[in-house]
FIBA-6218 format. One record per residue (C-alpha): z, y, x. Coordinates in steps of 0.05 Angstrom, whole numbers, plus 32768, in hexadecimal, padded with zeros to 4 digits. Layout:
<rs>
ZYX/...
</rs>
This chain:
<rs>
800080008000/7FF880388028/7FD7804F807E/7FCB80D380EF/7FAA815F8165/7F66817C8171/7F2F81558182/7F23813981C0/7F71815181D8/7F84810781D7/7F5480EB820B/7F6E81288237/7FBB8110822D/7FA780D18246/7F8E80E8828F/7FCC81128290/7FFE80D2828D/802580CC82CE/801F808682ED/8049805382CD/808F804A82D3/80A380188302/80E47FE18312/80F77FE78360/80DA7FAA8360/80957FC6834F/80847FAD8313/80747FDB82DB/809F7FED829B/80E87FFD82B6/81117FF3827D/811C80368247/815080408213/8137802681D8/8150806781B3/811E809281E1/80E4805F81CF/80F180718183/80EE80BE819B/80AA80B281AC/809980848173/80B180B48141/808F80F18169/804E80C88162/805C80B78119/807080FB8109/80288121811E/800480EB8107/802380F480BC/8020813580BF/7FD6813580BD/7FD880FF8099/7FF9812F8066/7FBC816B8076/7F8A8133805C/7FB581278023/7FB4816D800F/7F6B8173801E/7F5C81387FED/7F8581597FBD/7F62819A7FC2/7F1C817A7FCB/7F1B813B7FAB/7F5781427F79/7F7E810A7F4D/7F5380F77F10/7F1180C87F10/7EF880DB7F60/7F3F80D67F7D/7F3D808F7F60/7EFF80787F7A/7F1580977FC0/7F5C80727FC0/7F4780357FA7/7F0480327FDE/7F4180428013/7F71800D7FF6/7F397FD87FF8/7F2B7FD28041/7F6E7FD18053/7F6E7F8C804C/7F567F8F8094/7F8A7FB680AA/7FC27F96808E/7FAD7F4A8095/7F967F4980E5/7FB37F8E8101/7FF57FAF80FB/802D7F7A80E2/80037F3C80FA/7FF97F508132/80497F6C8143/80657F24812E/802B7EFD8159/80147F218194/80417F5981AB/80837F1F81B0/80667EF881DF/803D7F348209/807E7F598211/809D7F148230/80607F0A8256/80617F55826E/80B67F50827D/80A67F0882A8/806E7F3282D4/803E7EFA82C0/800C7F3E82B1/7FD27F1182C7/7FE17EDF828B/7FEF7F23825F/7FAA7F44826B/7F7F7EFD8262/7FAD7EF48219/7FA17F3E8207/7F577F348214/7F4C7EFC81F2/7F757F1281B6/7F4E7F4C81AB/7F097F2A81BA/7F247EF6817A/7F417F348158/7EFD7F588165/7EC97F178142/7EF47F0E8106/7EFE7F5A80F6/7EAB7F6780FB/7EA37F2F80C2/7ED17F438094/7EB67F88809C/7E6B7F64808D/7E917F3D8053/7EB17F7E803F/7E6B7FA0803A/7E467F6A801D/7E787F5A7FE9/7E8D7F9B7FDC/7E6F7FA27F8F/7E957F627F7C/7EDA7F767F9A/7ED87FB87F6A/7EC77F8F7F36/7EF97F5E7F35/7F317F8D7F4F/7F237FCA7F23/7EFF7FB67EE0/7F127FE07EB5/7EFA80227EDD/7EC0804C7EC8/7E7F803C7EDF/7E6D80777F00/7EB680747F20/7EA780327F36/7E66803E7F57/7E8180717F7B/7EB180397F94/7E8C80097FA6/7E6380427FD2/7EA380597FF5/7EBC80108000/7E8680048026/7E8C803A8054/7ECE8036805F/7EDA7FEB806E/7EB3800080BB/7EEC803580BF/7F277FFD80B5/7F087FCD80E9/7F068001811B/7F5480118105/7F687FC28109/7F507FC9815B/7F8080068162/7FB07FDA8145/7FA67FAA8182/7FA87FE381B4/7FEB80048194/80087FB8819B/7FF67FB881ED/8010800081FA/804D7FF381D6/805D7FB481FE/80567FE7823A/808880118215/804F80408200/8063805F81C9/8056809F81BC/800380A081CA/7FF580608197/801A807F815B/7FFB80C48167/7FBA80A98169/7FB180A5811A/7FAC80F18125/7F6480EC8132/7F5A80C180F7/7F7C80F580C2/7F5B813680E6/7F10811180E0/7F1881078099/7F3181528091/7EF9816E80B8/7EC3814C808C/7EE2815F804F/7EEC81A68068/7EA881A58081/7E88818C8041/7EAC81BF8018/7E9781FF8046/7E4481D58040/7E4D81D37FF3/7E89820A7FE5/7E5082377FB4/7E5181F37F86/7EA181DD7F95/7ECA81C07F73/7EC081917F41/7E7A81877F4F/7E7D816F7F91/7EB181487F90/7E9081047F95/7E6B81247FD4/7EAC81387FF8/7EC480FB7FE7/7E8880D6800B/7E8E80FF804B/7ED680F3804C/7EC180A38051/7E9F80B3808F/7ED580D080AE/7EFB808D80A8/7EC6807580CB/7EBE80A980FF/7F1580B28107/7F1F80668107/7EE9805E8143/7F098094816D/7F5680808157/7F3F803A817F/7F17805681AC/7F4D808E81C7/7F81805A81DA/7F4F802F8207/7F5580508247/7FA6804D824F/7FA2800A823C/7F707FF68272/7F9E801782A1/7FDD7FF78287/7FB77FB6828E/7F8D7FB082C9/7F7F7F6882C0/7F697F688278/7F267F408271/7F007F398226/7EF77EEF8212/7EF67EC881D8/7F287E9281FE/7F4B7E7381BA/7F577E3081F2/7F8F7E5B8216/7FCE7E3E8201/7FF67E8581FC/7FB87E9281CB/7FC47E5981A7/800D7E70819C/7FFF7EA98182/7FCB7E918146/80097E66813D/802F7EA58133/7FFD7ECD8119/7FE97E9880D9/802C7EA180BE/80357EE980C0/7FEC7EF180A9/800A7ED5806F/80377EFD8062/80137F3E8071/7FE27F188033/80137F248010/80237F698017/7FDA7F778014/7FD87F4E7FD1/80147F7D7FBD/7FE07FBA7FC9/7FAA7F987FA4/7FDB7F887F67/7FF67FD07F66/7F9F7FE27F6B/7F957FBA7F31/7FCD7FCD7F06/7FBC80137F19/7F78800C7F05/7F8D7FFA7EBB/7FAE80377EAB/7F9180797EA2/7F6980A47EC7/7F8E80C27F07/7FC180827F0D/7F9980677F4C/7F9B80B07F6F/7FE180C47F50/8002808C7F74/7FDC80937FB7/7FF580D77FC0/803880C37FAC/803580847FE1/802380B18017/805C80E08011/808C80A48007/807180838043/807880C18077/80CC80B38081/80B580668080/8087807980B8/80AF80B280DB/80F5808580E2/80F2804180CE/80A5802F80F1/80B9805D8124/81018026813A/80E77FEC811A/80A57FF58148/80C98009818C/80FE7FD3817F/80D87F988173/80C07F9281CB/810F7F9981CF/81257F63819F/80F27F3A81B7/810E7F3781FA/814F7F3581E6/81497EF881B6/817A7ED881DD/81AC7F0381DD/81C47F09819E/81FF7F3B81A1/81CC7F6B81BA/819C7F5B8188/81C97F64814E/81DF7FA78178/81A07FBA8174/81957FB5812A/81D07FD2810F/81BE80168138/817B800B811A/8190800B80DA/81BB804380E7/818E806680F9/815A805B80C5/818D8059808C/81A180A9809B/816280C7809D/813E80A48064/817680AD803B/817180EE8043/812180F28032/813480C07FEF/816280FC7FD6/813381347FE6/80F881087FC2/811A80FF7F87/814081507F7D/810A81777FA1/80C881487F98/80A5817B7F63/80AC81AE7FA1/8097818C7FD0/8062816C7FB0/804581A97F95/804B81CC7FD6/802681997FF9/7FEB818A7FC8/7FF281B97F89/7FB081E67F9F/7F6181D97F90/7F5581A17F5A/7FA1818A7F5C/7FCB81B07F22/800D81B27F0A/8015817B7ED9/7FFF814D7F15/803081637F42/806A814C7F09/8041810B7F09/804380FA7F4A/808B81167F59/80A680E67F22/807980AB7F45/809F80C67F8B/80E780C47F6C/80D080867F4D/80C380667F95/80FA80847FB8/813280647F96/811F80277FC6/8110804A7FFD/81488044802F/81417FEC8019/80F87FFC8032/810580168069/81377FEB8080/810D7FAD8070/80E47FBF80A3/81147FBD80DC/81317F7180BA/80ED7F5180BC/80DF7F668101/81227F4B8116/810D7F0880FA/80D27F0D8116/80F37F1B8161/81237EDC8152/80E17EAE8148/80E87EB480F9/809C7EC480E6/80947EA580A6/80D97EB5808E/80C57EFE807D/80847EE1805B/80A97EBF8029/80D07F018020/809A7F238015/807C7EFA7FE4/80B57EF67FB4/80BB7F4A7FC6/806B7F487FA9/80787F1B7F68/80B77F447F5B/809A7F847F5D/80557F737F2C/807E7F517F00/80AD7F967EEC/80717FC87EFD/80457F9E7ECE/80817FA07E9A/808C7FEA7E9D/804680107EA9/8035800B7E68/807D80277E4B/806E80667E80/802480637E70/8036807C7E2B/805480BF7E4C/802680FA7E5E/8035813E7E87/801881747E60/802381BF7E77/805A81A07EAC/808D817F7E6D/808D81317E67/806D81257E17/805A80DA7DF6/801680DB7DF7/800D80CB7DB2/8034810F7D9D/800281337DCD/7FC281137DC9/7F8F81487DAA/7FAB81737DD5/7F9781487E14/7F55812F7DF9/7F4881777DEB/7F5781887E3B/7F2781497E4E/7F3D81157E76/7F4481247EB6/7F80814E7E97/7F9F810D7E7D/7FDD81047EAC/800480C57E9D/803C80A97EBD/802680607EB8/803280607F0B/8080806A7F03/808380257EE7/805B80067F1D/808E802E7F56/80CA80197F30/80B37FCE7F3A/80A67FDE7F7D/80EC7FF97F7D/81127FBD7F66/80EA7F8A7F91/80FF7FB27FD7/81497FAF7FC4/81417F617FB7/81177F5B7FFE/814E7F878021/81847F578008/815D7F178015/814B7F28805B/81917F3B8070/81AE7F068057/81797EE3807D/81867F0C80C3/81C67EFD80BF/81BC7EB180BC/818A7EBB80FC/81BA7EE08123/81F17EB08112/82237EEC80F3/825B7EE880BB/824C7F2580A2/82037F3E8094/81EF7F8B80BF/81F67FBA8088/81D37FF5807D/820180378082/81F78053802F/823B80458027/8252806A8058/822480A68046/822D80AA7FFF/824D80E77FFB/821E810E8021/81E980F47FF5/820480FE7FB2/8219813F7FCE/81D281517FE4/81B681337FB0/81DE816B7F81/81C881A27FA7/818481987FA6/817A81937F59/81A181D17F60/817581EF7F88/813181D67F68/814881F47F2B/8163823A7F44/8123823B7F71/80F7822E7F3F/80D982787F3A/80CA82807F8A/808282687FA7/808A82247FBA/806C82258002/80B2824D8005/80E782247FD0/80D481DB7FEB/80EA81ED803F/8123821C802A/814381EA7FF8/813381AB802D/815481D18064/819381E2803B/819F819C8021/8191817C805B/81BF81A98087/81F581968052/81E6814E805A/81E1814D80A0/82328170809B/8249813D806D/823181088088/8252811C80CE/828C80ED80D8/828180AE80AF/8275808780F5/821D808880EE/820E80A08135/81D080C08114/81F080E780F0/821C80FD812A/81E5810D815B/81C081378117/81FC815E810D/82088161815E/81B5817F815D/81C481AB8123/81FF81D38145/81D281DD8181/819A81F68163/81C082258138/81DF823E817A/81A9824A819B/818C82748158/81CD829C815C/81CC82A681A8/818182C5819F/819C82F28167/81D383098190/81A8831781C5/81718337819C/81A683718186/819983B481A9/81E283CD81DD/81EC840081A5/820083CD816D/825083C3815D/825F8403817D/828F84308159/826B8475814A/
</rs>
């Protein structure tokens, strides 16, 4: 579900690298704290998302949320089958385990011959499922989303094709991010979706200055097309930009199709189970598609743009450990009072912030959604609909989150298929009560920004057409998704703690930070209300800054070292502010007259 600086600055960065880091021994890779690593992870994450969040608002603006924004998030939801099945998750339970151990023996030889073969077997199956994708790609509309429009769906089917050559290109970035962070290269990888987001901006930018005398609605469908090619273009150079570090990092990597090798061999033995269960979670983004696709117009694009705000704290805090922790719980699978170490200050860690962005999502979301995409052919009534669909998501967020840091400790203590099975009961549970409450919410409009059943209002929205016909089906479909992560979070703990051979499960610190959240929580439907009257590229910053200064104080003391070293970060910076002010008044001021 769910998926990133100036052009050409990246290939630059990479010449400017100083050598790697080396043991006295001279090997490369002398141990870092694993803290630092998810510094650099979340610094990576962080400008990646944020233009991930410019396309967003450029796809609002452009594109919009009724019948094109469908037919542009379903065509990008379709190809990610690539993406999720043989990069990303696949790939971190198969390959990167046993390349870190191969990397931390100094066997690099035997590391660059099983990188190059992996990605030479990685490289043949991703060009024929993007052949498949292209040649079947009239058929997979069809039978995923038959009950669209026909001119919606041909519009589909034409962006599905485009962008499937995008998503292989993104599944080989996946394999490059997977060597560099073996090599404890963080920060490069995760920033290289940058390139991705800014390609797609510039050709819907560029299409709208082409056509702007006929703009919008009637180009829509254009600016939709161009932005397809920049998923093509952005994917190629997101690959393409991490190449040259990792052919420095490893010197001995050769290409080969070598399935004999018997460290190959183990990991298609690893990689067959968690392909499974990343199956699964793609299945869970083809059941949400489908579901999606029966309600009305603007469901598909509604919950997109919901999805990608809900995914940036996913992305900014719990990718951002989960991803520079896994090399570290790999080689510390032995040691198992260090590994459970590790995941309680993990979930720490993860637990503070997010909880944070849950409160914020659910009090502020109408202004922060409407500052980020209420411009162009995004209006009001769409901003309520997809804030509800955001609070909607958000009330499983920090189980989310946290899930992700659990399955890569099983993964880490040899447990691959153990988070499949999760996963699968996490994708029944979560059709099964979205399928039961769409409908209910279905029957609920947004019609001059008040919540109405839409049999009370319907002249009155046939009347406005219906790309004016805002639903809330979508809520129903994030509530299931809601329920099913707070069943995964408690099935994989309980699991993790069997692993790790503990008494007690690692528990997440809510408890501990309830007050601060109920407190913050307060405050900011306070402040959306009382705030209601400024501009909103002003109300949403000045009411997140306030509540989350008053979180970050509350939260100070209950024992969550996050919280400790935000508080600690907060005092310093306001110091430094007051220190400039003080310095900034003339020798006259105070003096008695």
């Amino acid at each position: 579900m769910g998926a990133y600086p100036i052009a050409g600055a990246a290939p630059i960065a990479y010449f400017a690298i100083p050598p790697v880091d080396q043991h006295p021994d001279g090997s490369a890779d002398a141990p870092r704290p694993s803290g630092r690593a998810a510094v650099l992870v979340g610094a990576g994450i962080f400008f990646s998302r944020v233009a991930g969040i410019g396309r967003e608002v450029a796809v609002a603006a452009f594109i919009g949320a009724g019948r094109t924004g469908d037919a542009y998030r379903a065509a990008l939801t379709i190809p990610r089958l690539l993406q999720n099945l043989l990069g990303e998750g696949a790939l971190s339970a198969s390959f990167i385990p046993l390349y870190s151990q191969l990397v931390e023996q100094g066997r690099r030889h035997d590391a660059g011959r099983l990188a190059g073969a992996v990605f030479g077997l990685l490289a043949v199956v991703t060009g024929l499922v993007v052949l498949a994708g292209w040649l079947l790609a009239e058929p997979l509309v069809s039978l995923l989303l038959w009950r669209l429009s026909e001119p919606t769906a041909e519009l589909t089917v034409e962006l599905v094709r485009v962008m499937f050559a995008g998503i292989g290109f993104i599944v080989l970035a996946a394999w490059a991010l997977g060597v560099l962070n073996a090599h404890r290269r963080f920060f490069l990888s995760y920033a290289a979706p940058v390139i991705w987001n800014l390609a797609q901006i510039g050709f819907m930018v560029g299409a709208w200055l082409a056509w702007q005398h006929v703009f919008p609605p009637e180009r829509a469908s254009d600016v939709a097309r161009m932005a397809a090619l920049g998923v093509v273009v952005g994917g190629a150079l997101q690959f393409l930009v991490q190449v040259p570090l990792v052919l420095r990092l490893v010197p001995s990597l050769r290409l080969s199709l070598n399935w004999r090798r018997p460290d190959v061999r183990l990991v298609a033995g690893r990689f067959a189970p968690a392909l499974a269960g990343r199956g699964v979670v793609q299945l869970s983004a083809y059941v949400d598609l489908v579901l999606a696709g029966m309600l009305a117009t603007g469901a598909i694009a509604a919950l997109g743009f919901a999805q990608v705000i809900y995914f940036l704290p996913i992305s900014l805090f719990a990718m951002s450990v989960a991803a520079s922790e896994l090399p570290e719980m790999a080689r510390d699978q032995h040691n198992r009072d260090a590994l459970v170490q590790r995941l309680q200050t993990g979930l720490d860690r993860i637990g503070f912030y997010v909880l944070f962005c849950a409160v914020a999502f659910i009090t502020l979301g109408g202004l922060i959604v409407g500052a980020l995409l209420e411009r162009g052919q995004f209006a009001a009534d769409q901003t309520v609909q997809v804030w509800f669909i955001l609070a909607a998501y958000s009330l499983g967020l920090v189980a989310t989150s946290s899930s992700r840091l659990l399955q890569n400790a099983c993964f880490a203590a040899g447990d691959a298929k153990g988070p499949a099975r999760v996963a699968t009961v996490r994708v029944l549970l979560a059709a099964g009560v979205g399928a039961s409450l769409m409908f209910v919410f279905d029957s609920y409009t947004v019609i001059g920004g008040r919540v109405e059943r839409f049999e009370e209002v319907r002249t009155a929205v046939l009347r406005a057409g219906a790309e004016n016909d805002v639903r809330l089906g979508a809520v129903g479909l994030a509530l299931g998704s809601t329920v099913a992560a707070w069943a995964e979070y408690g099935i994989l703990r309980r699991r993790v703690g069997v692993l790790l051979r503990q008494a007690r499960p690692v528990r997440g610190p809510v408890g501990r930070l309830a007050v601060a959240g109920v407190a913050a929580g307060v405050l900011g439907g306070v402040l959306a209300w009382g705030l209601d009257p400024l501009p909103l590229l002003v109300a949403a910053p000045f009411a997140l800054l306030v509540t989350g200064m008053v979180y970050v104080v509350l939260g100070r003391g209950t024992g969550v070292a996050a919280a400790e070293e935000a508080a600690a970060m907060m005092e310093q910076a306001l110091a430094r502010i007051k220190g400039r002010l003080s310095r900034g008044r003339s020798p006259g001021d105070g003096r008695s007259s």
